[in-house]
C-alpha positions as CSV (number, residue, x, y, z in Angstrom):
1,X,30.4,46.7,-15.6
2,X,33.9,47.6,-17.7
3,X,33.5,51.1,-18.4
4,X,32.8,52.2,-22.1
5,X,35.6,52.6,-24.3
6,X,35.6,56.0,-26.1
7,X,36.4,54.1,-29.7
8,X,36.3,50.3,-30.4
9,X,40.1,49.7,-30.2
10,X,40.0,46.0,-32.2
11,X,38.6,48.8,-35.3
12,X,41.8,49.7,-36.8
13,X,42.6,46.1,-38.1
14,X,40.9,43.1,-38.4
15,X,41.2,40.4,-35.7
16,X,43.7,37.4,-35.7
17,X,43.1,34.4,-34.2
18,X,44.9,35.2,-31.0
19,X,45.6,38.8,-31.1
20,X,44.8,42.1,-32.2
21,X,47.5,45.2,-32.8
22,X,46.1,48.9,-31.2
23,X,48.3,51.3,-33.2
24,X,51.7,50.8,-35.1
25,X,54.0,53.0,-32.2
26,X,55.6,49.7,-30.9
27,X,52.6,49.2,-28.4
28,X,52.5,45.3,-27.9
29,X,49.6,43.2,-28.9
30,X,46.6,42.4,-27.1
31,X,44.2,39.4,-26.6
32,X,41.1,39.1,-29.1
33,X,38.1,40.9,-27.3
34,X,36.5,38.7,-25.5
35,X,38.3,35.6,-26.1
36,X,38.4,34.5,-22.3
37,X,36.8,31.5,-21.0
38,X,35.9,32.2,-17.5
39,X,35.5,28.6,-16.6
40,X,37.5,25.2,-16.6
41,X,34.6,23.3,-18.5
42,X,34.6,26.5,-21.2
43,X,38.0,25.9,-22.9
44,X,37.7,23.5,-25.2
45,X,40.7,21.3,-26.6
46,X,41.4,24.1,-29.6
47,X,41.5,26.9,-26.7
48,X,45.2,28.6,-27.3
49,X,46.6,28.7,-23.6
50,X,49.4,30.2,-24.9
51,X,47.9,33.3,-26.6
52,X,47.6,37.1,-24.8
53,X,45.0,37.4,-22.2
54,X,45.2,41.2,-22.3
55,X,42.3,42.5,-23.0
56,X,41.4,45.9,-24.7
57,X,41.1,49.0,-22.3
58,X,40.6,52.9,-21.5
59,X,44.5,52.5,-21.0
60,X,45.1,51.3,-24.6
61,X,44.0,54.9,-26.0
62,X,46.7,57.5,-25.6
63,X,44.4,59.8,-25.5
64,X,42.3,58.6,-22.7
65,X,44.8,56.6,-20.7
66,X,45.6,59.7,-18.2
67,X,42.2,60.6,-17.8
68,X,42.3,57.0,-15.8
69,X,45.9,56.5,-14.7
70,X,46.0,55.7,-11.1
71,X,46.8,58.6,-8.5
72,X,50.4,58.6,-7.4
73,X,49.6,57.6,-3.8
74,X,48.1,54.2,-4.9
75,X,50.1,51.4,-2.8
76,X,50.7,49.6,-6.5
77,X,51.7,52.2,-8.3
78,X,54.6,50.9,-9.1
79,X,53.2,47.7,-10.9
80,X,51.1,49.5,-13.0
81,X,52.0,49.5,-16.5
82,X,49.8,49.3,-19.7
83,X,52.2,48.3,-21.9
84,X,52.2,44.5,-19.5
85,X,51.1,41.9,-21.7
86,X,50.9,38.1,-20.4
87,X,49.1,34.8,-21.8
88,X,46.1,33.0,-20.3
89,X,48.5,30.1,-18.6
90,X,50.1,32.9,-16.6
91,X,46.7,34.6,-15.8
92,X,45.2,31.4,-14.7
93,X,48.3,30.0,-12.4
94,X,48.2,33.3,-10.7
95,X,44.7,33.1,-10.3
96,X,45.2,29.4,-8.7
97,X,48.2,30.9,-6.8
98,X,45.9,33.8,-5.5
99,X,42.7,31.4,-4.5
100,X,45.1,28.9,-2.4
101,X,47.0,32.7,-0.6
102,X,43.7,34.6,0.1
103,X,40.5,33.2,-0.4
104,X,41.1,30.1,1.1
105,X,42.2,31.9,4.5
106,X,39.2,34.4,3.8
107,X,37.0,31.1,3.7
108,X,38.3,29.8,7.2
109,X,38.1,33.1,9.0
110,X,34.4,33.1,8.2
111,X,33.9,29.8,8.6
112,X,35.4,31.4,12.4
113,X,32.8,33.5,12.4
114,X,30.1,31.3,11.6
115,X,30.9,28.8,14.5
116,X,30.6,31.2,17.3
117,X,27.5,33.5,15.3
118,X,25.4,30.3,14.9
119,X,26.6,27.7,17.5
120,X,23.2,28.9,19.3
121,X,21.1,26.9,17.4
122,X,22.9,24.2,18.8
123,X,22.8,25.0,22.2
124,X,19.1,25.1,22.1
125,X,19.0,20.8,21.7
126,X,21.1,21.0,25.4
127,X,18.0,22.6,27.4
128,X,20.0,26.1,27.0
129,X,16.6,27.8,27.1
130,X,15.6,26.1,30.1
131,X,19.1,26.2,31.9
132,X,18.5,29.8,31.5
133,X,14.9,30.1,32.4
134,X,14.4,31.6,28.7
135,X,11.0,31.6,26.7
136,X,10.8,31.0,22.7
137,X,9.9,35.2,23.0
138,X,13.6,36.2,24.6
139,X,14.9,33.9,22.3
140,X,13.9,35.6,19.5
141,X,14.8,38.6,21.5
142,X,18.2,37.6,21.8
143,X,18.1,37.2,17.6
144,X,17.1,40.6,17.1
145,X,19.3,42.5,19.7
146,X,22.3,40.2,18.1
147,X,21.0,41.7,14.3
148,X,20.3,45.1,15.3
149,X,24.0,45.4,17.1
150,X,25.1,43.9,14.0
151,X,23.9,45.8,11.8
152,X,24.5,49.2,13.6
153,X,28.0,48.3,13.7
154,X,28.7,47.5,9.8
155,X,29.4,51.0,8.5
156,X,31.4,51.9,11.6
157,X,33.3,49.1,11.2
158,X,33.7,49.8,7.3
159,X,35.2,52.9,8.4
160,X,37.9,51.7,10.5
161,X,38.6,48.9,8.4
162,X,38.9,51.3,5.1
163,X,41.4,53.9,7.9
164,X,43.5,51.0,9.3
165,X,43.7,48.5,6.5
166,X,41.6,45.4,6.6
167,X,44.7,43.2,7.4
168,X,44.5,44.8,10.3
169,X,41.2,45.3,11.4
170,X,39.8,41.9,10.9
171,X,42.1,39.8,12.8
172,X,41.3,42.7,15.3
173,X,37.5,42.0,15.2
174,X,38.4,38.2,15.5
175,X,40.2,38.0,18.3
176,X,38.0,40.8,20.1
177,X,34.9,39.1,19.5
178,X,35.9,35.4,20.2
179,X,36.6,36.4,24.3
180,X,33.2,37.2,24.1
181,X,31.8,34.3,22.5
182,X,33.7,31.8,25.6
183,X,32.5,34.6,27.9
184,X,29.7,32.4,27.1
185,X,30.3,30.1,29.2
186,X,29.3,31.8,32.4
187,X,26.0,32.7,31.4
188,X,23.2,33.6,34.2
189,X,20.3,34.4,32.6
190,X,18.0,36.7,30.3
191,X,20.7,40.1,31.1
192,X,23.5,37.9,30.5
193,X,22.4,36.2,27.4
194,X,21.3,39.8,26.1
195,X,24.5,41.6,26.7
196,X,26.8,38.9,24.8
197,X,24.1,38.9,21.8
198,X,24.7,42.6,21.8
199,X,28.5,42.4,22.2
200,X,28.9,39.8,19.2
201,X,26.8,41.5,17.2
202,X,28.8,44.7,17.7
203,X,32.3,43.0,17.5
204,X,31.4,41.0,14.2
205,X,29.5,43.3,12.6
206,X,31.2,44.9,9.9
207,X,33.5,41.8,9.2
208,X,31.6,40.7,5.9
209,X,31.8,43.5,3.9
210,X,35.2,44.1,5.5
211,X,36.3,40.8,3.5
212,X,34.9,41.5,0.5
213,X,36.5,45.0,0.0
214,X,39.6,43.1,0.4
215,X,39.0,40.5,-1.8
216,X,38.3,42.9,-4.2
217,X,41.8,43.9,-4.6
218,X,42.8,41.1,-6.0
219,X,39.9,39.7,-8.3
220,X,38.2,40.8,-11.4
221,X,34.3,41.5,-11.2
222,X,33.3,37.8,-12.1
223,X,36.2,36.3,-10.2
224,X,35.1,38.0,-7.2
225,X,31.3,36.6,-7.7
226,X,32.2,33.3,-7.9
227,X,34.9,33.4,-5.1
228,X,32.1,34.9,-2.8
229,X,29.8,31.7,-3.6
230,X,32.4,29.8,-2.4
231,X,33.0,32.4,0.3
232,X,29.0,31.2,1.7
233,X,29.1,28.0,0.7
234,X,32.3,28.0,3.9
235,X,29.1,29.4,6.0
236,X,27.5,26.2,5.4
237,X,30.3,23.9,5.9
238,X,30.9,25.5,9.0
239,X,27.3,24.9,9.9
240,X,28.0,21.1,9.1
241,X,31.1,21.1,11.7
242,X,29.0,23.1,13.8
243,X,26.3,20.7,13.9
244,X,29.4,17.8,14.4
245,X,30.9,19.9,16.9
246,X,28.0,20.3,18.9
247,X,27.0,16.7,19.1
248,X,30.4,15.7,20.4
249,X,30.5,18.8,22.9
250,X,27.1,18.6,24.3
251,X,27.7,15.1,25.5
252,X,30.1,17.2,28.1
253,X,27.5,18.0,29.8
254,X,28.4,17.5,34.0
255,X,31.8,17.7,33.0
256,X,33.1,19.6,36.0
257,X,29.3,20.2,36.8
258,X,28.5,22.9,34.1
259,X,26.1,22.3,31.1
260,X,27.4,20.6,27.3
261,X,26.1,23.8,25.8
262,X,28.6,25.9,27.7
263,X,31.5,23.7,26.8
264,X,30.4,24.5,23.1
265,X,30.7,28.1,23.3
266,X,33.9,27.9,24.7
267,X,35.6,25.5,22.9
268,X,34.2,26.7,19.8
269,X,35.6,30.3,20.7
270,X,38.7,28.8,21.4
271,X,39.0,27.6,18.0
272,X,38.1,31.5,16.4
273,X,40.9,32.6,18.6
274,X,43.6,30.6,17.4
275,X,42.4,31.5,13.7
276,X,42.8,35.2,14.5
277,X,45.6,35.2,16.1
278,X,47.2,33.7,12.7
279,X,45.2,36.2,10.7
280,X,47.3,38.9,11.6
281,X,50.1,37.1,10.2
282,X,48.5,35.3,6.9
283,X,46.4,38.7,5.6
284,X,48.9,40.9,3.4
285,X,47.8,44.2,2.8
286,X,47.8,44.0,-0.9
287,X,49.1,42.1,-3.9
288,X,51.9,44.4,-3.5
289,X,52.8,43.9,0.2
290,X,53.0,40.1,0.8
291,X,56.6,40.1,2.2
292,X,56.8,39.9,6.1
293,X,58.8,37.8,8.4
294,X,56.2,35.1,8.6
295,X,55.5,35.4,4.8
296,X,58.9,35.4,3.5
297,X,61.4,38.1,2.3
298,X,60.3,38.4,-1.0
299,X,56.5,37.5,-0.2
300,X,54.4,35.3,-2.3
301,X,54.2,37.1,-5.6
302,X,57.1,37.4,-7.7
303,X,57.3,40.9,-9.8
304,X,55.9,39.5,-12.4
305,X,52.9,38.0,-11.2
306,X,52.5,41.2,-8.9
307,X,52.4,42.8,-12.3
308,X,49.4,40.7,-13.8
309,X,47.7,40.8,-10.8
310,X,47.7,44.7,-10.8
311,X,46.9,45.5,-14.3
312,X,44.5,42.6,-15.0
313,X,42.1,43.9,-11.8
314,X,42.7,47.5,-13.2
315,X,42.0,47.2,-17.1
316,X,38.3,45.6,-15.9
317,X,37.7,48.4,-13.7
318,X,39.9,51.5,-13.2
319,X,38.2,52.4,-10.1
320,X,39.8,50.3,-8.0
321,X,42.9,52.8,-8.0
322,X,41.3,55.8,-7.0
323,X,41.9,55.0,-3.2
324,X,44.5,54.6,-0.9
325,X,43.9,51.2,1.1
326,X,44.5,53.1,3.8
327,X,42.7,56.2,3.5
328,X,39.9,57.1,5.6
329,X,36.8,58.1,4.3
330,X,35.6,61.4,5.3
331,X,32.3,62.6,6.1
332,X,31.5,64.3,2.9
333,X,32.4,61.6,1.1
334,X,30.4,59.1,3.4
335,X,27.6,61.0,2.6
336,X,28.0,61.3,-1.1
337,X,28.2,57.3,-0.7
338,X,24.8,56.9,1.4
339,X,22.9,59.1,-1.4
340,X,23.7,57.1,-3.7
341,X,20.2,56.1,-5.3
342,X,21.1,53.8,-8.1
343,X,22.6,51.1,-5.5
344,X,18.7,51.4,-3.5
345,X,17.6,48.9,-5.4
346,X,19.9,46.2,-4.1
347,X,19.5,47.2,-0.7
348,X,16.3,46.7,-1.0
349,X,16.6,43.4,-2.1
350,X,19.2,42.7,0.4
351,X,16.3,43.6,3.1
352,X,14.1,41.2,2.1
353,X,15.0,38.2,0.0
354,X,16.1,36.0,2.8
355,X,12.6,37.2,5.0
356,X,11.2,33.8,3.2
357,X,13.3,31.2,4.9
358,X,15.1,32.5,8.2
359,X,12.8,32.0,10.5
360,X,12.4,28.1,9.3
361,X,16.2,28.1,9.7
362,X,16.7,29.6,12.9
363,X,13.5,27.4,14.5
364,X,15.2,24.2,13.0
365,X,16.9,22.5,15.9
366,X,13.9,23.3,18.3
367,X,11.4,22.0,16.2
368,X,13.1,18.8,15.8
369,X,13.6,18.6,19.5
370,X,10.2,19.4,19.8
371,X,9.5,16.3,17.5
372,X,11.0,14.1,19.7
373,X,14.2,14.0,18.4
374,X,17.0,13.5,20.6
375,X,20.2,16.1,21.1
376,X,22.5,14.0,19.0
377,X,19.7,13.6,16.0
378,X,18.9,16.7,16.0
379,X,22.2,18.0,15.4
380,X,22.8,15.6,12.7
381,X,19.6,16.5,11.0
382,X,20.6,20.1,10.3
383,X,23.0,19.2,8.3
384,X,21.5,17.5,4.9
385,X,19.8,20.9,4.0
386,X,23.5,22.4,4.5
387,X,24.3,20.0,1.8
388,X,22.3,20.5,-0.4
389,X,22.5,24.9,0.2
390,X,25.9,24.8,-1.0
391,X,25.3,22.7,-3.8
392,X,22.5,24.9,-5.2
393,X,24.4,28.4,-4.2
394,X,27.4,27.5,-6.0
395,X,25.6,26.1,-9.0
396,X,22.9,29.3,-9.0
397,X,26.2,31.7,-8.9
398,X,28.0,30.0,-11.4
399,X,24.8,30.5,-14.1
400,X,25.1,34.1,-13.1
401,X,28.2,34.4,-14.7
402,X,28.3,32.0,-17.3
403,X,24.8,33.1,-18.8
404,X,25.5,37.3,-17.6
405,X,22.4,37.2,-16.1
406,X,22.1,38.6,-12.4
407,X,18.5,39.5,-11.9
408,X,16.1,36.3,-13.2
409,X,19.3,33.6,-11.7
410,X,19.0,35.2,-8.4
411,X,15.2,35.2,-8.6
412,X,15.1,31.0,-8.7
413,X,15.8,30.9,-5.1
414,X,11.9,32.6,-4.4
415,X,10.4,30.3,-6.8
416,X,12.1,27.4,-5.1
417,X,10.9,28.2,-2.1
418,X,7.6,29.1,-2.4
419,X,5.7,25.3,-2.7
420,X,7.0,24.6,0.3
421,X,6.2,27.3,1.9
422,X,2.4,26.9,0.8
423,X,2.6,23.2,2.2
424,X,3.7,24.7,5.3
425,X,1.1,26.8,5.4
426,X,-2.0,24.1,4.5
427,X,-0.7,20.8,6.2
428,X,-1.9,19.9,9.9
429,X,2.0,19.9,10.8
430,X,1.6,19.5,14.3
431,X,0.1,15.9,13.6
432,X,2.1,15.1,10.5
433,X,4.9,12.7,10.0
434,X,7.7,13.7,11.5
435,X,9.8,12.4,8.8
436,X,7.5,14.4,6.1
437,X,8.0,17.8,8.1
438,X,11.7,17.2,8.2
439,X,12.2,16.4,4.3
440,X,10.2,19.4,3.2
441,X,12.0,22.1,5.6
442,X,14.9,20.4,4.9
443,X,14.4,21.1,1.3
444,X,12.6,24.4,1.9
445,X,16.5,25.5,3.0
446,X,18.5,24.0,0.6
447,X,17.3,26.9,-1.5
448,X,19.7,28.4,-4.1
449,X,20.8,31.3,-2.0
450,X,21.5,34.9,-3.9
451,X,23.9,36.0,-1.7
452,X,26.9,36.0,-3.5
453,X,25.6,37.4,-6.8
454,X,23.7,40.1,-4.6
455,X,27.2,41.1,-2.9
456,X,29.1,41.2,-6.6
457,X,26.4,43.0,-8.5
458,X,26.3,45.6,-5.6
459,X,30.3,45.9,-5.6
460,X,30.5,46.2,-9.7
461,X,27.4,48.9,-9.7
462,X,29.2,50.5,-7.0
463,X,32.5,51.9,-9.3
464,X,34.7,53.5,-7.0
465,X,36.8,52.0,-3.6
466,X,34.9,54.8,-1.6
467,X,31.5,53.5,-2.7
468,X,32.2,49.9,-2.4
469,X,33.7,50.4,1.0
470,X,30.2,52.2,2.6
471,X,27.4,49.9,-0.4
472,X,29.1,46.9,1.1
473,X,28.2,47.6,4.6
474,X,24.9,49.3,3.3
475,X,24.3,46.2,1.9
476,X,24.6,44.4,4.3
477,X,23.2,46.8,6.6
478,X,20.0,45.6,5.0
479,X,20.4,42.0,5.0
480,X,20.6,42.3,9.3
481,X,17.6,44.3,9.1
482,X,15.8,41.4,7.2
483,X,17.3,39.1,9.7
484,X,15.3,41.4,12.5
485,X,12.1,41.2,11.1
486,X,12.5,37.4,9.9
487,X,13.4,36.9,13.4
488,X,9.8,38.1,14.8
489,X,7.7,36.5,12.4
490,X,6.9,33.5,14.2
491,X,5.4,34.0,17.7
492,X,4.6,32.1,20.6
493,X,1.0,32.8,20.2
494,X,0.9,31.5,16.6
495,X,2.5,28.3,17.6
496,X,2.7,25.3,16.8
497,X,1.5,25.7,13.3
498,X,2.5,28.7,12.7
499,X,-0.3,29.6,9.8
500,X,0.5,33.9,10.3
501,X,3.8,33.5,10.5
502,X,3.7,31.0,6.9
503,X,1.3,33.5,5.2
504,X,3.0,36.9,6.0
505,X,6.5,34.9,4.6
506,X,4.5,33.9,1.3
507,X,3.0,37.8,0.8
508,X,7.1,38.6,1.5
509,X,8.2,36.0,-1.1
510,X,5.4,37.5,-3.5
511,X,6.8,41.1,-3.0
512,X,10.4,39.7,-3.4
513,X,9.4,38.3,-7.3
514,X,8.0,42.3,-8.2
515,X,10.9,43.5,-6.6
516,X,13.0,41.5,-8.7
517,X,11.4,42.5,-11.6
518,X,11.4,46.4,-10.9
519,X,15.1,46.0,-10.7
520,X,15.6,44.6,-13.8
521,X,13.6,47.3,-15.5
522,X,15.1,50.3,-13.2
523,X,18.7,49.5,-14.6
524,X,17.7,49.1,-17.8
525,X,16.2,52.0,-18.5
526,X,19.0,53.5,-16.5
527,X,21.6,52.0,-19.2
528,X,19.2,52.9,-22.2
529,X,19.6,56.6,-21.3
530,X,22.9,56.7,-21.0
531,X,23.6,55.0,-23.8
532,X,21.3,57.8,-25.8
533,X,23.3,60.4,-24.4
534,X,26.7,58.5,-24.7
535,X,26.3,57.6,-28.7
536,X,25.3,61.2,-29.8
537,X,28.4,62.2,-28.6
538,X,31.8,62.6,-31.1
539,X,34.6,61.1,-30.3
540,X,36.5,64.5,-29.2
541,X,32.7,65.4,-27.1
542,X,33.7,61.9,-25.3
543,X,37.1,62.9,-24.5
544,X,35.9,66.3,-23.5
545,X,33.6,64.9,-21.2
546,X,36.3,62.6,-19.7
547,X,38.6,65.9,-19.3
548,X,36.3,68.1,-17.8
549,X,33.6,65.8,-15.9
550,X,32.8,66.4,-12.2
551,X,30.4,63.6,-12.4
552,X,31.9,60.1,-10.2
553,X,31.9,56.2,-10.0
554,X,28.3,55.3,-10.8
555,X,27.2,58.6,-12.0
556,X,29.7,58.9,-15.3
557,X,28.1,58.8,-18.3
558,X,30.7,55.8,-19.3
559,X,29.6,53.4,-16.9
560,X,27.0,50.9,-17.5
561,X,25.3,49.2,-14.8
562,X,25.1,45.6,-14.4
563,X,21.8,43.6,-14.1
C-alpha cells in the first residue's frame, strides 16, 4: 500500500479537472488524485489522455521529500527527479513498451521452466514408470524430493540472485539446470530418477521469486499483480505445448532403440537451453541499464521514458530505492527479514491453498491412462482444464485490482473447488463414466488460481527491496512445502478411489476458507491501530517521527497494509 502522506497535498486548492497545483514556488502541476484508470475497458470516451498522470507523493512535500529521497548508491539515481511530470499517453506507451521488453521474455523463460519442471506428467502415458521399474509410491517420492530440493534452495538462491543481479543469475540457473533435465535421457532406475528430481529441484529453485524481484523494478504495485497473472497463466500455456510436445515426441519411441519419454526430456531441455543462453543477452539489469552490444548503444529506453519509468515506480512506493540491485543481503538483515511476523499470514496461505487440487493435478495423466485412454488422448486431455485455468486466473486477478479486494477474490478459488471435490469423494469413480470423471477433474482444475494476487499482496506488505527479496522466496518457500504434503495425500493403499485422500483435501479446503478469513481480520486490525496512533499525531509529531524513526519497511507507522 502507498505510504501515508503526512498532509493531504490536493488541500491547499481545490481540484481542476485535470490537475491540481502543490504550492506556488514554480513546482509543476500534478494529476488529480486518483484520476487513473488502471484498465483499457476503464477510460471512457471523456477520459483526458492528455492530462498529468503524476500523482501526489511523500516527494511533493518539501518537508518530507529527504526523509525519502533515494540513497546515492541507487543504480537510477540519476533519473530521479520529483519535479518530472508526464501525461497518461506517455505513461501508458511506456508501459506497452515495458510489457513487450520484459515481461514478455519473463513469460517465455518460465514457460522454460515449466516444460522441463512438468514434462513428467507426460512421461508417465509412455510406461516411464514401468521402463524404470517405478511404483505409484517412488513416484510420489520423486514429487517430494523434487519440492523439498526446491524449496530448500529458494532463499539461497534469493541471495545470490539479490548479490549478483538477477540478469545474471537466472540465465545462470537456466542454463545449469536444463543439462540436467536432457541428463534425463539416460535414466536407469529409482537412484537415477531421484538424483535428477533433487538436482532440478535445487537448480530451479529460487527462479520464481528471482523473477518477480526483478519485475518489480519496473512496475507499480497493481501493474506488477496483473503482469504476474499473466506471468502463470505462461505456466499453463506451457502445460498446453507440453501436452502437444509430448504427444508428438513420445511417438519416438524405438527411435535409435531408446524410449519416446526420453526423447521428451531431451528435446524439451534442448529447447530451455537455447532460451537461456539468450537470456543472458535480453535481461537488462534495470530500467537504467538497457544498452549493451546486443541491445543497442543507447538501449531501449530513451531518457525520457527512463525518467517516467523511475519516478512513477518510486512515487507508489519509495522503498524500492533503498537497495542497491546488487547488494547482498547480510545476515542480520536476513534475519530481520525472516522475523518478520506481519507477512506469516501469507505464508501460511501460501502453504496450503493449493493442498486442495495438486494431487488431482499431478495424478491426471495416469488416471486417464488408467481409464483406458491411450498415450496420444491422454496428452490431449490435459489440456482443456489448462484452458479454462488461465481463463479464470486472469479474470480472478483482474477483480483483485479493479474491485481492491485481495482477501474474499482469492478465496473463490476454495469455493470453486470444493463441490467437486465432495463428488469425488461420494461417487463410485472406479465404475463411473469415464467421460463423467474426466469433465469434473477437468473442471475441479480449472479453478481460479490465487497465485498471482498471493505473490503481489506479499511483495506490497513487504515495503522494502531487502524484505521482498527473502518474503518472496519465503513465500514461496511455503508453496513447495504444500506441494510436499499435496504430493503424499493419495496413496497406493487408498487407491483407486481414493475416499482418505478426498476427505483429508476437503478438511484442508475447510481450513483454507477460516484462514482466509483470519487474514482479513489480522490486517485490519493491524491498519486500525495504526491509524489511531498515526491521526493523533500533529503534523510536526509526523515529521518528527519520519526524522528520528528507527522503525523499517512494514513496521513504520506510515505504512498501511494491504488486504
Amino acid at each position: 500500500m502507498a505510504t501515508v502522506l503526512v498532509q493531504d497535498v490536493g488541500s491547499k486548492k481545490t481540484a481542476t479537472e485535470s490537475t491540481i497545483s502543490l504550492d506556488s514556488e514554480g513546482i509543476p502541476p500534478l494529476g488529480v488524485p486518483k484520476e487513473e484508470k488502471r484498465f483499457w475497458f476503464q477510460r471512457t470516451r471523456d477520459f483526458d489522455h492528455e492530462s498529468i498522470a503524476t500523482q501526489p507523493s511523500v516527494f511533493d512535500d518539501l518537508q518530507t521529500a529527504e526523509k525519502y529521497r533515494p540513497r546515492s548508491d541507487w543504480e537510477n539515481i540519476h533519473r530521479f527527479d520529483p519535479k518530472a511530470r508526464w501525461t497518461w499517453t506517455e505513461e501508458y506507451a511506456i508501459v506497452r513498451k515495458i510489457d513487450w521488453r520484459i515481461t514478455i521474455w519473463a513469460c517465455i523463460m518460465f514457460m522454460a521452466l515449466e516444460l522441463d519442471r512438468a514434462n513428467l506428467t507426460q512421461a508417465l502415458t509412455d510406461n516411464f514408470l514401468n521402463d524404470l521399474h517405478l511404483t505409484t509410491n517412488d513416484y510420489n517420492l520423486g514429487n517430494t524430493v523434487f519440492k523439498l530440493s526446491f524449496l530448500l534452495a529458494e532463499l539461497p538462491s534469493q541471495l545470490v540472485s539479490k548479490w549478483m543481479g538477477p540478469d545474471r543469475w537466472i540465465p545462470s540457473q537456466m542454463v545449469l539446470w536444463s543439462i540436467v533435465a536432457g541428463g534425463q535421457f539416460w535414466l536407469s532406475g529409482r537412484e537415477s530418477f531421484l538424483a535428477t528430481r533433487a538436482l532440478l529441484g535445487i537448480l530451479q529453485g529460487g527462479f520464481i521469486p528471482d523473477v518477480i524481484l526483478y519485475l518489480s523494478y519496473f512496475y507499480k504495485h497493481h501493474e506488477l499483480s496483473i503482469r504476474l497473472g499473466f506471468f502463470w497463466t505462461m505456466m499453463s500455456v506451457a502445460d498446453i505445448l507440453s501436452a502437444l510436445l509430448a504427444a508428438g515426441f513420445l511417438q519416438m519411441r524405438g527411435v535409435l532403440g531408446y524410449a519416446g519419454w526420453r526423447w521428451l526430456f531431451l528435446l524439451e531441455a534442448i529447447i530451455t537451453l537455447v532460451v537461456g543462453v539468450f537470456s543472458f543477452l535480453l535481461m537488462p539489469a534495470g530500467p537504467c541499464q538497457t544498452a549493451s552490444w546486443f541491445r543497442g548503444k543507447d538501449g531501449w529506453f530513451t531518457p525520457r521514458e527512463e525518467t517516467i519509468i523511475v519516478n512513477r515506480v518510486l512515487r507508489e512506493d519509495p522503498s524500492k530505492s533503498d537497495m542497491h540491485n546488487r547488494q547482498p543481503i547480510t545476515p542480520k538483515l536476513l534475519w530481520k527479514c525472516l522475523k518478520d511476523y506481519d507477512l506469516w499470514p501469507l505464508y501460511i496461505l501460501g502453504l496450503s491453498f493449493q493442498i486442495p487440487a495438486t494431487p488431482e493435478q499431478q495424478y491426471l495423466t495416469l488416471s486417464l491412462r488408467q481409464m483406458k485412454f491411450d498415450t496420444f488422448t491422454s496428452n490431449l486431455l490435459s489440456i482443456p482444464w489448462t484452458a479454462i485455468h488461465i481463463i479464470t486466473m486472469l479474470a480472478n486477478t483482474y477483480a483483485a485490482e479493479i474491485f481492491g479486494e485481495l482477501t474474499f477474490i482469492a478465496m473463490i478459488g476454495q469455493f470453486w473447488i470444493l463441490p467437486f471435490l465432495i463428488y469425488l469423494n461420494v461417487a463410485d469413480t472406479a465404475n463411473a463414466n469415464r467421460w463423467v470423471i474426466w469433465a469434473v477433474t477437468t473442471l475441479l482444475l480449472g479453478y481460479p488460481n490465487a497465485h498471482p494476487i498471493q505473490v503481489g499482496w506479499n511483495s506490497r506488505n513487504s515495503n522494502t527491496v531487502r524484505a521482498r527479496t527473502v518474503s518472496a522466496a519465503c513465500y514461496n518457500m511455503f508453496v513447495q512445502t504444500g506441494g510436499i504434503i499435496a504430493s503424499n495425500i493419495y496413496r497406493a493403499d487408498d487407491a483407486p478411489l481414493y475416499r482418505r485422500g478426498n476427505q483429508q483435501l476437503i478438511a484442508i479446503l475447510a481450513m483454507n476458507i477460516v484462514l482466509y478469513f483470519l487474514t482479513k481480520a489480522y490486517y485490519v486490525m493491524r491498519n486500525r491501530s495504526r491509524d489511531r496512533k498515526w491521526n493523533a499525531m500533529t503534523a510536526e509529531e509526523k515529521l518528527t517521527y519520519l526524522s528520528t524513526t528507527k522503525d523499517e519497511g512494514n513496521k513504520r507507522l506510515d505504512f498501511r497494509f494491504e488486504h
